[in-house]
TORMARLUM-435415 format. One record per residue (C-alpha): z, y, x. Coordinates in steps of 0.25 Angstrom, whole numbers, padded with zeros to 4 digits, always signed. Layout:
// residues N
ZYX
...
//
This chain:
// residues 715
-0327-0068+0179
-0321-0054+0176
-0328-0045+0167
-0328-0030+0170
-0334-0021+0160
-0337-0006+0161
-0336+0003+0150
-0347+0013+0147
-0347+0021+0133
-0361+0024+0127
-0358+0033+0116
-0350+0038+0104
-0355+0037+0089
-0344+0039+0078
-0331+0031+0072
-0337+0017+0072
-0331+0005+0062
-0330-0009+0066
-0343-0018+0069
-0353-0006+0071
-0359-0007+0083
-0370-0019+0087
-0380-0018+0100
-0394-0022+0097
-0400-0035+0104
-0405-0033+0117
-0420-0035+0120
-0417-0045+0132
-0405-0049+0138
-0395-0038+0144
-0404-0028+0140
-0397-0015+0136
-0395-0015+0120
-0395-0004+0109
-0380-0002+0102
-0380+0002+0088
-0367+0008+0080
-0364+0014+0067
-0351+0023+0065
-0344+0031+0053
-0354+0042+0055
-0364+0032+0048
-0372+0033+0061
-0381+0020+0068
-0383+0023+0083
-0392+0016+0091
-0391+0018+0106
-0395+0012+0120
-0392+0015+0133
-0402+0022+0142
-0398+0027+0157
-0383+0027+0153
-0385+0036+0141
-0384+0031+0126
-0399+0033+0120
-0398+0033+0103
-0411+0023+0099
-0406+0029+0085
-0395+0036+0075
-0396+0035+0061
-0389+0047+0052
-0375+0048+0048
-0370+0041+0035
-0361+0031+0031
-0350+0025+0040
-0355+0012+0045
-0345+0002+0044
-0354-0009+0049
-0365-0012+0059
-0373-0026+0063
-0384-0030+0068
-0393-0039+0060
-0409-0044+0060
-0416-0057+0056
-0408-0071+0060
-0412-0076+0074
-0418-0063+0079
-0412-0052+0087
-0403-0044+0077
-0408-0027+0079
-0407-0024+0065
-0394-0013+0062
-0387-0015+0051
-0375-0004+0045
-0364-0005+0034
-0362+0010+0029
-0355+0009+0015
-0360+0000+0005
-0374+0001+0013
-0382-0007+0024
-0391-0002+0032
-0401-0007+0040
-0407-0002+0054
-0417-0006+0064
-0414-0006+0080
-0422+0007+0081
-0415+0014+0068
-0424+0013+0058
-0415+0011+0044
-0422-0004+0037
-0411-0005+0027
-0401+0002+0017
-0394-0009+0008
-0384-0003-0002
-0375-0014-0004
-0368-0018-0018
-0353-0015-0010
-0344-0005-0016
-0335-0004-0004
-0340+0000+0010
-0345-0012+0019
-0335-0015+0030
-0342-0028+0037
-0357-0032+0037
-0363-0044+0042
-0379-0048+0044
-0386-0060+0048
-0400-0060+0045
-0403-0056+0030
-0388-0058+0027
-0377-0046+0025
-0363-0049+0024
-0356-0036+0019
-0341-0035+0017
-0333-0022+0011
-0318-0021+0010
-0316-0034+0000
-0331-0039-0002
-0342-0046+0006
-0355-0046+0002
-0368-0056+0008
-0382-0050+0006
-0396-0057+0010
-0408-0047+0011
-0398-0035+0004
-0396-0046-0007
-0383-0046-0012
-0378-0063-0010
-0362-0065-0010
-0350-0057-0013
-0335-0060-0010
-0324-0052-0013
-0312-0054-0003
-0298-0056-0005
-0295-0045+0007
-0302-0036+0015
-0315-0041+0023
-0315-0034+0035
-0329-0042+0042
-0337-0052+0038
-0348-0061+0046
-0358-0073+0042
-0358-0085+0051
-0373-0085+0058
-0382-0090+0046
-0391-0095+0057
-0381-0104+0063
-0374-0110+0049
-0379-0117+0036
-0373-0106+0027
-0370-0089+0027
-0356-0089+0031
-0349-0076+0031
-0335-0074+0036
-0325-0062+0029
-0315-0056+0038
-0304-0052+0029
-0292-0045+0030
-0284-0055+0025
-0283-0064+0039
-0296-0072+0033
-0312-0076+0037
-0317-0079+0023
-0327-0088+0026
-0338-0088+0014
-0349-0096+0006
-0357-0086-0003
-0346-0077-0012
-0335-0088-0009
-0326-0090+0002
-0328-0103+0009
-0314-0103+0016
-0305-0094+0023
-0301-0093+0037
-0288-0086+0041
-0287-0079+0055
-0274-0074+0061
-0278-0057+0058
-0287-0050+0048
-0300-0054+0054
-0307-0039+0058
-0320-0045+0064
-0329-0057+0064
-0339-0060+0073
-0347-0073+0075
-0342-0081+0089
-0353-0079+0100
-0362-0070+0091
-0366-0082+0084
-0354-0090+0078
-0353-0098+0091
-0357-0113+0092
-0356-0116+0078
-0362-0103+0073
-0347-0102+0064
-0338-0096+0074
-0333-0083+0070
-0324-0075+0080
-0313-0065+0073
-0307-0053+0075
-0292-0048+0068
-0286-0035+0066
-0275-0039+0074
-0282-0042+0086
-0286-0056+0085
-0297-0065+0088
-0302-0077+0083
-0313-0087+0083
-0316-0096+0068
-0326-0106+0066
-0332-0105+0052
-0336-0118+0048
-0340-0125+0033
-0327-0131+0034
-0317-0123+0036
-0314-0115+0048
-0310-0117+0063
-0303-0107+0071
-0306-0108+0087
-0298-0099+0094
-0289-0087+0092
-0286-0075+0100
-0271-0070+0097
-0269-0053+0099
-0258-0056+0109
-0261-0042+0119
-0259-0034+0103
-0274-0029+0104
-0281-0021+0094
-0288-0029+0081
-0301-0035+0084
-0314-0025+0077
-0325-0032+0084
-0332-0044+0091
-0344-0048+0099
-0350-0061+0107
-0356-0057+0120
-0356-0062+0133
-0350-0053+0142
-0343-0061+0154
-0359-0067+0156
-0354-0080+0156
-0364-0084+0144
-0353-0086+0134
-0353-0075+0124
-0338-0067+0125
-0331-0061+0115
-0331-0045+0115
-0319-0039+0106
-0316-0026+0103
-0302-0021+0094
-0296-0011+0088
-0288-0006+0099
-0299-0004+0108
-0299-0017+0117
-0311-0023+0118
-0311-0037+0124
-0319-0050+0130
-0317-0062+0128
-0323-0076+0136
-0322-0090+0132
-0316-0101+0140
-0321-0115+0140
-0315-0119+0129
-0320-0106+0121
-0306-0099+0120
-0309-0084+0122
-0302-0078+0134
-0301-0062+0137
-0309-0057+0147
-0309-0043+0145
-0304-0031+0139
-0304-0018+0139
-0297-0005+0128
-0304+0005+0123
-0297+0017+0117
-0303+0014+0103
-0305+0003+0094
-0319-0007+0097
-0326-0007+0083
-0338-0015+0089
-0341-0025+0101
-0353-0030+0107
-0358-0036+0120
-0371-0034+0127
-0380-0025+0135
-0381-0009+0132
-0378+0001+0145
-0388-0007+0155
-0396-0019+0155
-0389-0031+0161
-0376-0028+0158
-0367-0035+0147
-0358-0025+0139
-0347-0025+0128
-0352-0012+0118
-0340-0007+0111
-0338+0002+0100
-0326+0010+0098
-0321+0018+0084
-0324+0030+0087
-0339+0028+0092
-0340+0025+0105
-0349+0015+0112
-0343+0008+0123
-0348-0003+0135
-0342-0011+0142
-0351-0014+0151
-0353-0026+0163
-0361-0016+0173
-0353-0012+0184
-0350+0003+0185
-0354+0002+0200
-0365-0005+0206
-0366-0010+0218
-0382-0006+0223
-0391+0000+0233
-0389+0015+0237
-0401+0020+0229
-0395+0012+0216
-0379+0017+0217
-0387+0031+0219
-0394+0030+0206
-0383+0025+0199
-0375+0035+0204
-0385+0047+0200
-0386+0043+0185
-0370+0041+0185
-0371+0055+0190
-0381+0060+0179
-0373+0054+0168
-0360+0059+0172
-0366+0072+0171
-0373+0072+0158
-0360+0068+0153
-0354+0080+0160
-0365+0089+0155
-0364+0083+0140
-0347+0084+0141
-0347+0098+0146
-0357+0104+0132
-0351+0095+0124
-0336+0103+0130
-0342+0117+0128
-0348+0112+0113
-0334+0109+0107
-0330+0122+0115
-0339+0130+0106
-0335+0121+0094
-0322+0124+0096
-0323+0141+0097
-0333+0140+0086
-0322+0133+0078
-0309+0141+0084
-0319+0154+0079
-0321+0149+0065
-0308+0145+0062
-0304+0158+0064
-0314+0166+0053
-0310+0168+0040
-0319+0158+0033
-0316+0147+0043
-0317+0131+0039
-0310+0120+0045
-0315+0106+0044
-0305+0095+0044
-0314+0084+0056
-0314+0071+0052
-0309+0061+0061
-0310+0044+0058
-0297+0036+0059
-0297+0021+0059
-0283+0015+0057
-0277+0003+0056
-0262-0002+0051
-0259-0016+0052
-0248-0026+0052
-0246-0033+0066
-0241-0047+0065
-0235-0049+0079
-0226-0037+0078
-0224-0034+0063
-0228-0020+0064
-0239-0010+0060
-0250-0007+0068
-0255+0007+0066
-0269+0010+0074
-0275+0025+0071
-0289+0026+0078
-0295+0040+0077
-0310+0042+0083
-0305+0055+0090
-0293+0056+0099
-0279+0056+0092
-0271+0069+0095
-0258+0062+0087
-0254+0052+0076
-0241+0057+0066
-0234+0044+0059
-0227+0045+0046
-0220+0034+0038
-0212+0033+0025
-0207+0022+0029
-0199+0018+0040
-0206+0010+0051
-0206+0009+0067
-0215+0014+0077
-0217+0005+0086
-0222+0005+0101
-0238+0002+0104
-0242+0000+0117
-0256+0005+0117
-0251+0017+0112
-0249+0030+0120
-0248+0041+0110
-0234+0048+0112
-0225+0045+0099
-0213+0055+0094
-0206+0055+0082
-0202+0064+0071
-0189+0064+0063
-0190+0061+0049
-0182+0064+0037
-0182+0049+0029
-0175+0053+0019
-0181+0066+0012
-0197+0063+0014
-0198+0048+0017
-0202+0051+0031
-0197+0038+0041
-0207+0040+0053
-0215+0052+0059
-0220+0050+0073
-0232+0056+0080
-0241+0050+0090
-0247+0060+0102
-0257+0053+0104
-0264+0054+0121
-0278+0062+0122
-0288+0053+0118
-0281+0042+0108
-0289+0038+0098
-0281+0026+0094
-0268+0025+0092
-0259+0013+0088
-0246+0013+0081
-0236+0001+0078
-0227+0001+0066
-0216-0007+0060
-0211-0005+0045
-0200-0012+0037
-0204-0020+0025
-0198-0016+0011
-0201+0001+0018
-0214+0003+0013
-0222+0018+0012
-0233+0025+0022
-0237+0027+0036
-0244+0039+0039
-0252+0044+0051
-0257+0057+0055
-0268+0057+0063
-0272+0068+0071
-0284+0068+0082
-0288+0077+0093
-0296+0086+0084
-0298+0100+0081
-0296+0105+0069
-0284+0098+0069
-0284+0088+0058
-0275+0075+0055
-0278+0061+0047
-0268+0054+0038
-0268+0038+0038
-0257+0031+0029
-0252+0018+0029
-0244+0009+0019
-0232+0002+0024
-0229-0008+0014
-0219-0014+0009
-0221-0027+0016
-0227-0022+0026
-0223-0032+0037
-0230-0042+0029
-0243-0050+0034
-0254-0057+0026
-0256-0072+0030
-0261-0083+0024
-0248-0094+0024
-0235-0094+0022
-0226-0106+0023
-0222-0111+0010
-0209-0117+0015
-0203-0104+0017
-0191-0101+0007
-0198-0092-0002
-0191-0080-0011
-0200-0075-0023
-0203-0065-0031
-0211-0063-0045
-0218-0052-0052
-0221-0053-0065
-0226-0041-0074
-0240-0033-0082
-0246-0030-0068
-0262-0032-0064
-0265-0041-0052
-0271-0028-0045
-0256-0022-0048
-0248-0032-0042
-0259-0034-0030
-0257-0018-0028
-0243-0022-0027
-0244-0032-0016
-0253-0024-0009
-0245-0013-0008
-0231-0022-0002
-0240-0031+0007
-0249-0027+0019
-0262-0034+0020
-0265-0035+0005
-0279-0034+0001
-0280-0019-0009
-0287-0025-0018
-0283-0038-0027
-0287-0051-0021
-0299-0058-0032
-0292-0068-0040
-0279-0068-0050
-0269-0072-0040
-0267-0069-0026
-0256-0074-0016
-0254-0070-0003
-0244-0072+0010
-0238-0063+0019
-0230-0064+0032
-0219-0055+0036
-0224-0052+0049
-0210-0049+0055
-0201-0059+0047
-0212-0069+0047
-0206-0070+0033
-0218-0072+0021
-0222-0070+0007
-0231-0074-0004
-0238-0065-0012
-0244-0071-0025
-0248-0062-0038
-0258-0061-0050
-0258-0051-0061
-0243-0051-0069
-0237-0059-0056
-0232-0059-0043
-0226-0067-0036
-0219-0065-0019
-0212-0076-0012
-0206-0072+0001
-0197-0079+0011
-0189-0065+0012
-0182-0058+0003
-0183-0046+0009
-0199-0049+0006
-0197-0052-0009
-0187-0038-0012
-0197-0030-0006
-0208-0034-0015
-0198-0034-0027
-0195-0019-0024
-0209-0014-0019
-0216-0022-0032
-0208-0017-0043
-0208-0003-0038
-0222-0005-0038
-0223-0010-0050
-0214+0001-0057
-0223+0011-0051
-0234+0006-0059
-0224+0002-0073
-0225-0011-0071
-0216-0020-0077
-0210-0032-0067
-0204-0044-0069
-0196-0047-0056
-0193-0061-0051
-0187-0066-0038
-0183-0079-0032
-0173-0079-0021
-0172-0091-0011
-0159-0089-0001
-0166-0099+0008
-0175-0087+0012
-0165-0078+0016
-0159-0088+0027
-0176-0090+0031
-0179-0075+0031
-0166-0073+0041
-0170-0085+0049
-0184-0078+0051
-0179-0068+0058
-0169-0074+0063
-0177-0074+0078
-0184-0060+0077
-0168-0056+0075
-0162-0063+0086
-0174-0057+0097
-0172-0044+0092
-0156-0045+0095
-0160-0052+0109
-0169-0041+0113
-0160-0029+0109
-0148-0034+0115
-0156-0037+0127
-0163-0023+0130
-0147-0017+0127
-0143-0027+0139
-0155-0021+0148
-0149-0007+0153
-0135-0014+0155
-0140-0024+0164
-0150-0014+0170
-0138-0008+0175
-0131-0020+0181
-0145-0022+0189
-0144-0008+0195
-0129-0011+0197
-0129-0025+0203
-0143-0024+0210
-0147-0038+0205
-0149-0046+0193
-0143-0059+0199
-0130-0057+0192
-0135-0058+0178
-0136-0070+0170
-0152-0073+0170
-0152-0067+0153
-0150-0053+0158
-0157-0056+0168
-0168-0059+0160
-0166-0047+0153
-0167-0036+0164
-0180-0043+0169
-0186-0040+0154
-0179-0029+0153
-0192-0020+0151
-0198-0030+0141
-0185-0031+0133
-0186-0016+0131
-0200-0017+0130
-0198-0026+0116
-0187-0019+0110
-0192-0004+0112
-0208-0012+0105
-0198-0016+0093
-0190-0004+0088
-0178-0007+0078
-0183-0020+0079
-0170-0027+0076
-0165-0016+0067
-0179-0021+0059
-0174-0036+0058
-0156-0031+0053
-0166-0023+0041
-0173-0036+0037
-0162-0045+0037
-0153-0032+0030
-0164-0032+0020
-0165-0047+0018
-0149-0046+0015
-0151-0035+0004
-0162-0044-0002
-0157-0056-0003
-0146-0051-0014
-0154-0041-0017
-0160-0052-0024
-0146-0057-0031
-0143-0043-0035
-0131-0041-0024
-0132-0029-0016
-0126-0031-0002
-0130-0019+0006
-0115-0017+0008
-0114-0031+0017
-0129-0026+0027
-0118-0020+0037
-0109-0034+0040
-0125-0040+0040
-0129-0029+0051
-0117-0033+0059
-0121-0050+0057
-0133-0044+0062
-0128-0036+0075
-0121-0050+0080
-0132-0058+0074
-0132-0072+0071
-0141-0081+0063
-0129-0089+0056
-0120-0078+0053
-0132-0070+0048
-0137-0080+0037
-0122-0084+0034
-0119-0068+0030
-0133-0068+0021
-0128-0079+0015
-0112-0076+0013
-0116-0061+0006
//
């Protein structure tokens, strides 16, 4: 069965954050239901649909950005009672609108996830979670990296309160009290957690998650230790996952799973027999989805999936046709309030023209007097920067909640723009001077009217490390711009995960000096991407990194007055040797520098990118025999006259070119890694060889494997 959904938008309230809008339970069955939301402006909404228009039940007064918004009520009964995260503060709220609580909690950070089941809260801010009973405070945890959701397993269903942290660290902390029961580690920072069917499924302990990087996951929290059941890979590179919802849209009495992600794609999910989740719909929106539900709001008797979107708006997806097929008189009617709509909407379009009209005199009047003020308007960005794994590069999404007029980039450092599909902003670039003011990159995206979201990629070079900077500018007047900086790190193509192979021959390097734990942590957080700010609890802290192009890694272990780095790259360790005692020298710290050198490494490192080497030189000398045998084609008239390779070629001609153009100065990238891994290595044993990288870039040219690891070996 297909399913074929309409889309109908109910109305616009300000930015909105992730998780903040619910609909209330409907009296019976299909029957149309009330949506609630909370956005920046501090505002609750409620509003139902009456005769195609939006009717507010009610509107509480601006305050407080709400960060938060569930619905909550007595166990085992419908659950109408609204409650907000706002700051520090809880507030409670009937279905009708009247305030029944105000609960200023002990938390000195604002609240970013919030959790109710019955008389239970279950707060989390940046690093602490928090459980209260009847605003009583019960249980306190402090985590090791940023909690960015967290949920209870359904207290009905299971002997024990079980809540589950989603942390940034690629973790499900799974809890008992204050303590962490055990840890379960999912393939992306987890972003969203939602319990499976609306209940925790069979068991009552399934929990379905969400990542930043676009995927989808379904755990089973048991006493014992965890089970995970199936997996969802991002392999169409969709946006990260923001919410999730269980509701039976295809009507076939299992409950589907409703997903909306950052890039504006909101999909539908159905389980097969063997309760695998299948993709039965999707659709883009042109912003991201910050909340999903299923269920029945435009008209009675029809499912729908309720969106909403960052800069406000109210969207459904609705299963009632846009035509109906019916009697004369029906079609008629319909007909007659399509025709009343559409000119109310024309009516309320043409004042709202000739307002801003007058607005816009009234300003171009004022700004022409002697004492005329100009105030700067304010405008909401919501960024994102993140390392993908797949492709090694930097994602920089820029969302504005007014159309984007352009975007300026600026770096420090040098990096590569590289090509986004999605992206249909027109790109030019400036000349910089490198030398005199440490300009490497300026380019300006012209973005098309009405962009709100624009996506860029990014690659930079380990060991290069200073600042990305972009200058946003909507489609506003006064004209006014927003800057948003970024740190490219030392080791910036560096990935947290949570083993490494042991085995590996490993090159270390020792820190010993008068420095604080915080000092040394500042240090590492400043080299290494996915670093908690603040210093992990404890005296010691180790943690493991992949090289997300090199597939090289390194272990990170340090306390106050040591620090210890092992790496199966040199190129790794020299970078944290130079980078650490600069900083350190900044802050007159005295070091003590150690290293251990294992040569084994060097010939493992080469071996590593060995293949990444060898495709690239495949691809680029194919794409250079593409026009040359195009020509022979034209010539001969046929292809039969090839030997079936350059026949293969000319039949992936377009994909060839395709590859190469998506991965600029690819190969020139891999000569600089293996050019530097020769410096470092007798770097190391005091030998500077910078004189013999030209015979090295000529082994390269007519590379082989052998001759390669020989010449490292032989200088």
């Amino acid at each position: 069965m297909d399913l074929n959904l309409n889309r109908t938008d109910y109305l616009q309230v300000g930015v909105t954050s992730q998780k903040t809008m619910k609909l209330l339970p409907a009296s019976k069955r299909r029957a149309t239901q009330k949506v609630v939301i909370g956005d920046h402006d501090g505002v609750v909404m409620c509003f139902g649909m009456k005769k195609g228009e939006a009717v507010a039940v009610f509107k509480t007064l601006p305050g407080q950005k709400i960060a938060r918004l569930e619905l909550g009520g007595v166990l085992n009964t419908p659950q109408e009672k609204i409650f907000i995260a706002a700051g520090s503060e809880i507030r409670g709220f009937t279905k009708r609108g009247k305030q029944f609580l105000s609960f200023e909690t002990n938390l000195t950070e604002s609240i970013k996830a919030m959790h109710i089941s019955g008389s239970d809260l279950f707060l989390s801010a940046s690093y602490i979670y928090n459980h209260y009973c009847d605003c009583k405070d019960q249980h306190y945890y402090l985590s090791g990296d940023k909690i960015n959701d967290v949920i209870c397993l359904p207290v009905e269903r299971v002997p024990c309160i079980t809540p589950v942290l989603a942390c940034q660290d690629r973790v499900l902390r799974v809890l008992q009290g204050s303590d962490v029961m055990y840890e379960v580690e999912v393939p992306g920072p987890p972003t969203v957690l939602a319990l499976h069917n609306g209940n925790g499924g069979d068991s009552g302990e399934d929990l379905v998650f969400g990542t930043s990087d676009g995927k989808l996951g379904l755990v089973q929290i048991s006493t014992s230790k965890p089970m995970h059941k199936w997996e969802i890979r991002n392999e169409k590179k969709r946006g990260g996952i923001l919410c999730v919802d269980s509701f039976d849209i295809v009507g076939d009495g299992v409950k589907d799973l409703l997903v909306g992600r950052d890039d504006g794609m909101v999909e539908v999910y159905s389980f097969d027999n063997a309760n695998e989740p299948v993709l039965r719909f999707d659709q883009t929106l042109s912003e991201s989805v910050t909340s999903i539900q299923g269920g029945c709001v435009g008209r009675d008797g029809y499912d729908e999936i309720v969106v909403s979107t960052y800069s406000g708006w109210v969207t459904g997806m609705t299963t009632e046709p846009v035509h109906k097929e019916s009697g004369p008189g029906e079609e008629l009617k319909i007909n007659q309030e399509m025709q009343n709509k559409i000119a109310s909407l024309r009516s309320e379009l043409e004042h709202l023209q000739y307002k801003v009209l007058q607005e816009r005199e009234k300003y171009q009047q004022s700004s022409q007097s002697s004492k005329a003020k100009s105030a700067v308007p304010s405008f909401s960005i919501n960024d994102k920067f993140t390392l993908n794994k797949d492709d090694a590069s930097y994602s920089l999404i820029l969302e504005v909640q007014t159309a984007i007029d352009n975007v300026l980039i600026q770096s420090d450092v040098p990096i590569d723009l590289l090509d986004v599909d999605k992206n249909s902003a027109v790109v030019s670039f400036s000349s910089c001077d490198s030398e005199s003011n440490d300009n490497f990159l300026l380019a300006t995206y012209r973005c098309q009217a009405n962009t709100t979201r624009l996506e860029l990629k990014i690659r930079s070079i380990e060991g290069q490390y200073g600042t990305l900077q972009a200058y946003v500018t909507p489609r506003i007047q006064p004209k006014t711009c927003q800057v948003h900086q970024y740190q490219i790190k030392p080791l910036s193509l560096h990935q947290r995960t949570h083993l490494i192979d042991h085995e590996r021959p490993m090159n270390t390097l020792t820190l010993t000096g008068q420095f604080s734990f915080a000092e040394i942590h500042s240090w590492v957080f400043f080299c290494l991407p996915e670093v908690p700010e603040k210093p992990p609890a404890g005296e010691c802290v180790t943690f493991y990194f992949q090289n997300t192009f090199l597939d090289t890694q390194l272990e990170t272990t340090y306390r106050k007055g040591e620090g210890v780095f092992k790496s199966d790259n040199i190129s790794t360790i020299s970078i944290l040797k130079d980078v650490l005692s600069k900083e350190a020298t900044k802050r007159k710290i005295s070091l003590n520098i150690s290293y251990e050198i294992n040569e084994v490494s060097v010939k493992h490192t080469l071996k590593l990118i060995h293949p990444k080497l060898e495709y690239q030189l495949l691809l680029a000398k194919k794409v250079q025999l593409i026009d040359a045998l195009k020509e022979l084609q034209v010539h001969e008239g046929n292809t039969n006259f090839l030997i079936p390779e350059y026949r293969c070629i000319l039949e992936e001609a377009d994909h060839l070119q395709e590859e190469y153009k998506k991965q600029p100065a690819h190969l020139e990238r891999l000569y600089g890694m293996i050019t530097d891994l020769f410096i470092d290595k007798f770097k190391f044993k005091g030998i500077n060889v910078k004189t013999k990288v030209p015979l090295l870039l000529e082994i390269l040219d007519s590379y082989d494997q052998n001759a390669l690891i020989a010449f490292f070996d032989a200088s």
